[in-house]
C-alpha positions as CSV (number, residue, x, y, z in Angstrom):
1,X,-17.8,-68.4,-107.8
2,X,-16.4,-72.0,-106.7
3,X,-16.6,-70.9,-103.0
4,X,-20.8,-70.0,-104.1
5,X,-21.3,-73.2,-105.3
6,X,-19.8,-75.3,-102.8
7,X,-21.8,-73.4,-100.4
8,X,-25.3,-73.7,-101.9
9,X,-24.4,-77.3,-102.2
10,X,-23.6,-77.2,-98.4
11,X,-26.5,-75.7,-97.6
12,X,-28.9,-77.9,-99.6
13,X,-27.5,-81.3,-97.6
14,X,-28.2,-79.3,-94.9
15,X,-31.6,-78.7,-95.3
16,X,-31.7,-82.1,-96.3
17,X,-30.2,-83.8,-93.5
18,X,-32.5,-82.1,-91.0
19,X,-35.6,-83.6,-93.0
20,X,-36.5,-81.3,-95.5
21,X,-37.9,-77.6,-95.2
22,X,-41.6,-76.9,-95.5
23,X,-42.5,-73.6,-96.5
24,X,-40.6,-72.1,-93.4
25,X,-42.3,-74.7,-90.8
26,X,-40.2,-76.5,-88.0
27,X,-39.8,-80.3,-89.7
28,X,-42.2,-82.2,-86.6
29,X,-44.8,-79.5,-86.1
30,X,-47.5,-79.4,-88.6
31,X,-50.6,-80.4,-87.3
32,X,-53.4,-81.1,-89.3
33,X,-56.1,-83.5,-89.0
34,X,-59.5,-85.0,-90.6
35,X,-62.3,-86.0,-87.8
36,X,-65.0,-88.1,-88.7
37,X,-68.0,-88.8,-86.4
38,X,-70.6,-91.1,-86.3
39,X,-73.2,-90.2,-83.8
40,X,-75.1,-93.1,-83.9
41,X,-72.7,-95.8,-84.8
42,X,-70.8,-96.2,-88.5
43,X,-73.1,-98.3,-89.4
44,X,-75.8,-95.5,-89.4
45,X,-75.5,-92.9,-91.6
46,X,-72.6,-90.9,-92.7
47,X,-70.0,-89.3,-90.9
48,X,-70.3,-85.6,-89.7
49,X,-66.7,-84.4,-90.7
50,X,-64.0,-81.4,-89.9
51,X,-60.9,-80.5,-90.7
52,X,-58.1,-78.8,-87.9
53,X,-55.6,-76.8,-89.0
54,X,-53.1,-75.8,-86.2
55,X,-50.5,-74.1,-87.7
56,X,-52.8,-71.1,-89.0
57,X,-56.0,-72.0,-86.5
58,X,-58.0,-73.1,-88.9
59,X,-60.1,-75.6,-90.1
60,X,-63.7,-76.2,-90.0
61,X,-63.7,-77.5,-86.4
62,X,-65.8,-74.9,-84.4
63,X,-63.1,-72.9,-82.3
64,X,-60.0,-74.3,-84.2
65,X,-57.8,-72.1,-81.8
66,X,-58.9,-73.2,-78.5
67,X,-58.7,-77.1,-80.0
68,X,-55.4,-76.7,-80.9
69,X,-54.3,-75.3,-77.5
70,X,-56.4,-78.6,-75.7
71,X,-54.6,-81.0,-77.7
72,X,-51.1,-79.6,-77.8
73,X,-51.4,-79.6,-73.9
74,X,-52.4,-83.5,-74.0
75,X,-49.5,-86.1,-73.2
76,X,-49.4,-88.5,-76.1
77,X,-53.2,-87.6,-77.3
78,X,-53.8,-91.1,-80.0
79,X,-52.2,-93.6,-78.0
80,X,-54.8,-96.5,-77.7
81,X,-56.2,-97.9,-74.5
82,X,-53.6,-100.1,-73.8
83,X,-54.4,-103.7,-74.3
84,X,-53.9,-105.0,-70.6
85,X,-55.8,-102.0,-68.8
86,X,-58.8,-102.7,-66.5
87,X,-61.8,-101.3,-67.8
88,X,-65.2,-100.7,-66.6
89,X,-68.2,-102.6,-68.6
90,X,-70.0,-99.9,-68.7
91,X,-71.4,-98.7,-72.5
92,X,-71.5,-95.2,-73.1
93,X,-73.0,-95.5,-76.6
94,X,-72.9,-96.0,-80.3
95,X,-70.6,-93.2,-81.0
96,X,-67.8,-94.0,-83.2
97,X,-64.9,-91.2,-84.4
98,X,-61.9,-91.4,-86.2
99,X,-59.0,-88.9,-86.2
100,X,-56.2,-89.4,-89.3
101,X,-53.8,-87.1,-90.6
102,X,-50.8,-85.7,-88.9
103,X,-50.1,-84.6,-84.8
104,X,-46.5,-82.8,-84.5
105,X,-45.6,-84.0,-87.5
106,X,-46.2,-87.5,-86.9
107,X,-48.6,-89.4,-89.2
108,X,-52.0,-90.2,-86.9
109,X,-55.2,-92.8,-87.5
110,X,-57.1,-93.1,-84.4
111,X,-60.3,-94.1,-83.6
112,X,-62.5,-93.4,-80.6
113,X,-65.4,-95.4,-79.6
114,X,-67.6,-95.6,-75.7
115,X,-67.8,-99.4,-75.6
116,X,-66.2,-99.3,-71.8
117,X,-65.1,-97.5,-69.0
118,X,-61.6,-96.7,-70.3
119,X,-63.0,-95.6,-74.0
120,X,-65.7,-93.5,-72.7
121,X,-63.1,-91.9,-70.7
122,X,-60.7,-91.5,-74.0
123,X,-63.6,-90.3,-75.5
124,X,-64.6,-87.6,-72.8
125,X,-60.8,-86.4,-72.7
126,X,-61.3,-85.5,-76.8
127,X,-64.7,-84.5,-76.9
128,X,-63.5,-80.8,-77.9
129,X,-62.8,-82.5,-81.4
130,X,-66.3,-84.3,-81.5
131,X,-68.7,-81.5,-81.5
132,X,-72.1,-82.4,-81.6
133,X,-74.1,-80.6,-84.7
């Protein structure tokens, strides 16, 4: 009974040290996300929103499934314009979006705008999560 015991308790620091089990998920891989949009700027009107469920392809995102496979395939899909990049001034529009929630198991708040040449082009590279209604 000792050796049953010790056992379980191995197990649990285990599980524990790898970051916890979730319902038989891989810790790191749960992607699930809330998208607002605001097609004519935030400050008109509110937000057209969706919800993307990867794990089960899900979600009220039109085509869930196929979203899931464009994003997973994009390298490092929330990372910002980076502060020193050379951008067109070229405005694409009022759009606004905002992704939050979690990508791979990392916790995500992003936000998408068209106010230049490199956020239209952000923009364009994620516009399978911005359907227009």
């Amino acid at each position: 009974m000792r050796w049953l015991v010790a056992g379980l308790a191995g197990l649990l620091l285990a599980l524990a040290g790898c970051g916890g089990w979730e319902g038989g998920k891989t810790p790191g891989t749960q992607t699930v996300l809330q998208i607002k949009v605001w097609p004519n700027g935030e400050d008109r009107g509110t937000p057209q929103e969706w919800r993307l469920h990867c794990e089960r392809s899900g979600g009220t995102l039109p085509a869930p499934e196929e979203a899931c496979q464009k994003l997973l395939a994009l390298d490092d899909p929330f990372a910002p314009t980076p502060k020193d990049a050379a951008c067109t001034q070229i405005y694409g529009g009022p759009e606004v979006a905002e992704v939050e929630g979690l990508f791979r198991g990392e916790t995500v708040d992003a936000r998408f705008t068209r106010r230049d040449g490199c956020e239209i082009a952000r923009w364009d590279r994620h516009a399978f999560l911005f359907p227009r209604r």
